[in-house]
N, C-alpha and C positions, 0 to 999 in steps of 0.2 A: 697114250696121252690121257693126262686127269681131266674128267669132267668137272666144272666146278658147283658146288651145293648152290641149288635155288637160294638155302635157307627157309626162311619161316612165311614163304610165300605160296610155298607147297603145302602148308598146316590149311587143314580147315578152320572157316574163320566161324566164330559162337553166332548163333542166331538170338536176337533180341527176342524176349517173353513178349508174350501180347497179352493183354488184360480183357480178362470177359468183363462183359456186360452182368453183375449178378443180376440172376435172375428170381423169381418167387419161391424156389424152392432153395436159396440160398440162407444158409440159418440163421448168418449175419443178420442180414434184413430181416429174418421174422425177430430177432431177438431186439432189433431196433422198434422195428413197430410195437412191440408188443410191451417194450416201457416208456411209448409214447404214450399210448392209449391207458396206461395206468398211471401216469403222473396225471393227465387230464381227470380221469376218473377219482383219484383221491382228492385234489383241487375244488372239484365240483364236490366232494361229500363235503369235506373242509367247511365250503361256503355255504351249502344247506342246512349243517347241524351249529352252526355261528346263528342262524336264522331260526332256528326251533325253540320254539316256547314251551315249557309245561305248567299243569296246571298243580299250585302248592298250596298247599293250608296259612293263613294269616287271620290272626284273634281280631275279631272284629272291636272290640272294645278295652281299655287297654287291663290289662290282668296282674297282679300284683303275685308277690311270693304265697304261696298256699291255695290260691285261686286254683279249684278244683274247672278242668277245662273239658267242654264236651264235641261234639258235633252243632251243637245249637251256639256255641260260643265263638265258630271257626267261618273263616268265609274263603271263598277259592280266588287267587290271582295269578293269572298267567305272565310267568318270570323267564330270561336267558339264566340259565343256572350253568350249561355245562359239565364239567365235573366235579361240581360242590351239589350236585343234586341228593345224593347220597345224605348231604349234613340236615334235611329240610324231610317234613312230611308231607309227601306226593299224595294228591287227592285221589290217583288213581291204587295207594296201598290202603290195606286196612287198617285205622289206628287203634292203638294201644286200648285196652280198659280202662285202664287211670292214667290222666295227665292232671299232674299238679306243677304248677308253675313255680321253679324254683330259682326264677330272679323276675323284676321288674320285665314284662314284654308287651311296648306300646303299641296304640289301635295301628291297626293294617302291619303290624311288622310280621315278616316271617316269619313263622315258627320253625326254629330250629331243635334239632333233638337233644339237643345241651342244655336248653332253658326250661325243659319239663325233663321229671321224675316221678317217684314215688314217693306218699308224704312222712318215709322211715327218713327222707334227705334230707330235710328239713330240719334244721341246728338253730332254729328261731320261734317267737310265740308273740304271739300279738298282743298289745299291752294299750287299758284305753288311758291315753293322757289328758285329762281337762286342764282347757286353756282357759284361765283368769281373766288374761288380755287380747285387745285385737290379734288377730291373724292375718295372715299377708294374703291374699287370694292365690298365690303362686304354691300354697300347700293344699296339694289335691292329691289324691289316690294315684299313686306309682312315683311321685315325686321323691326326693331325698330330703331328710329335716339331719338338723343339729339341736340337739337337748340340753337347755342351762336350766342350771337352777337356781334360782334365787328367795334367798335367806329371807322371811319373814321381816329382819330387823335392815335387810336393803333395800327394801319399795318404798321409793319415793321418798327415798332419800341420797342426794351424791355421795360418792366412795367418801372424801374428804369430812363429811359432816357426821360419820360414824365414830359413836366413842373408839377410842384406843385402846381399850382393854377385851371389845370386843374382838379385834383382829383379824385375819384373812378370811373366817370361818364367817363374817357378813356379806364377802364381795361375792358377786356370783361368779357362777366355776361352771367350765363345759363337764357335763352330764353324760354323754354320750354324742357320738357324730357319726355321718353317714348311715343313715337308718331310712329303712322304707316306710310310708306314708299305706296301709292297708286300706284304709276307710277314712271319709270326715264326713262328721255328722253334723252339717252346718245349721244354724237355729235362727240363722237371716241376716240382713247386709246385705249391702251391695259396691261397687265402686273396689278401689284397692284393695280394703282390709275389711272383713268381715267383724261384725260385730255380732254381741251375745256374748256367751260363756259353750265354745261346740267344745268337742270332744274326737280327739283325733287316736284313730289306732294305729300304732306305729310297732313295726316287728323288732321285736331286740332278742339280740343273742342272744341262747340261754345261761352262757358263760357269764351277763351282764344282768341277769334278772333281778337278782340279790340288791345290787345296788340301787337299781334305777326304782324297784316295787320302795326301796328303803326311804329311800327321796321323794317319793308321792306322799306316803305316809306321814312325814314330817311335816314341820312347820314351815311353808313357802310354798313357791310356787314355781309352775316350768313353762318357759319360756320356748317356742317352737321357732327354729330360725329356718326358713329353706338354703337350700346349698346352690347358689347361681349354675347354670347349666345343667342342671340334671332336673327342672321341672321338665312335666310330661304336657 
């Protein structure tokens, strides 16, 4: 007589995994903790070096183009710079032998290592202009002027009321524009416009010399206009 098969009741039945406890010597965990404690630690450099000041050079006074620049000319301000430290003269490096100023850079501004050179950079030359007429008070050393000229036979007289044979050659004409203000040599006044006859240095391209020396030379006179937003 057949016995009949249990079947799969006879099979051993799988025993369930059980899960340890990792313990400290398990790598998981040290590789956990170990980019806990550096995320913390970058975090805290993060917000420390957001917080650090250094100490930068800024012109105490304001310095036009060619303004030869020393230690006695520089004063120290402690700035967040970051990673634009690099563009600036840090008080704790040595500066240069010659700084010459080669644009406009007013009182207390940074000194950046862009706005000084050597004075071979220099594509301009200081030219003295005498003003005939008042001057605005707003034309002071580092400012921006505009240079007209006017014709001997247009003062004080309206465009209209000029012969016609004379022609455009009476109306005044821009001269030059956008020009730095080096020096003014004021001879007194007070209030808006300065009265006297001063004499203002203003730098013009050497590409421009020809004309502008041709224009002083001549019969009339030049009119200084500041440029809104760029007084110092």
């Amino acid at each position: 007589m057949l016995e009949r098969s249990s079947g799969s009741s006879d099979l051993p039945s799988p025993s369930a995994p059980r899960l340890r406890r990792p313990g400290w010597r398990d790598p998981r965990l040290a590789f956990g903790l170990l980019l806990v404690a550096g995320s913390v630690a970058l975090g805290s450099w993060a917000v420390s070096s957001a917080g650090q000041t250094v100490a930068v050079y800024a012109v105490a006074q304001t310095a036009t183009p060619g303004d030869v620049l020393t230690s006695a000319d520089l004063v120290s301000l402690d700035v967040r710079l970051g990673a634009d430290a690099s563009r600036y003269f840090l008080v704790s490096d040595p500066l240069p032998e010659t700084l010459v100023a080669l644009r406009p850079v007013g009182e207390r501004e940074l000194l950046s290592r862009s706005s000084v050179g050597s004075g071979e950079a220099l594509e301009f030359r200081s030219v003295a202009v005498p003003v005939a007429q008042s001057l605005s008070s707003k034309v002071v050393a580092g400012s921006v002027v505009d240079l007209w000229w006017v014709p001997a036979e247009a003062q004080g007289s309206p465009v209209g009321a000029l012969p016609v044979e004379q022609g455009a050659a009476s109306v005044p004409s821009l001269l030059a524009d956008g020009l730095v203000v080096a020096e003014l040599e004021k001879t007194g006044g007070s209030g808006l416009l300065t009265s006297g006859a001063p004499t203002v240095q203003v730098l013009v391209p050497t590409k421009d010399l020809a004309e502008i020396l041709g224009a002083l030379a001549g019969d009339g006179t030049v009119a200084i206009m500041p440029v809104p937003g760029f007084d110092r």
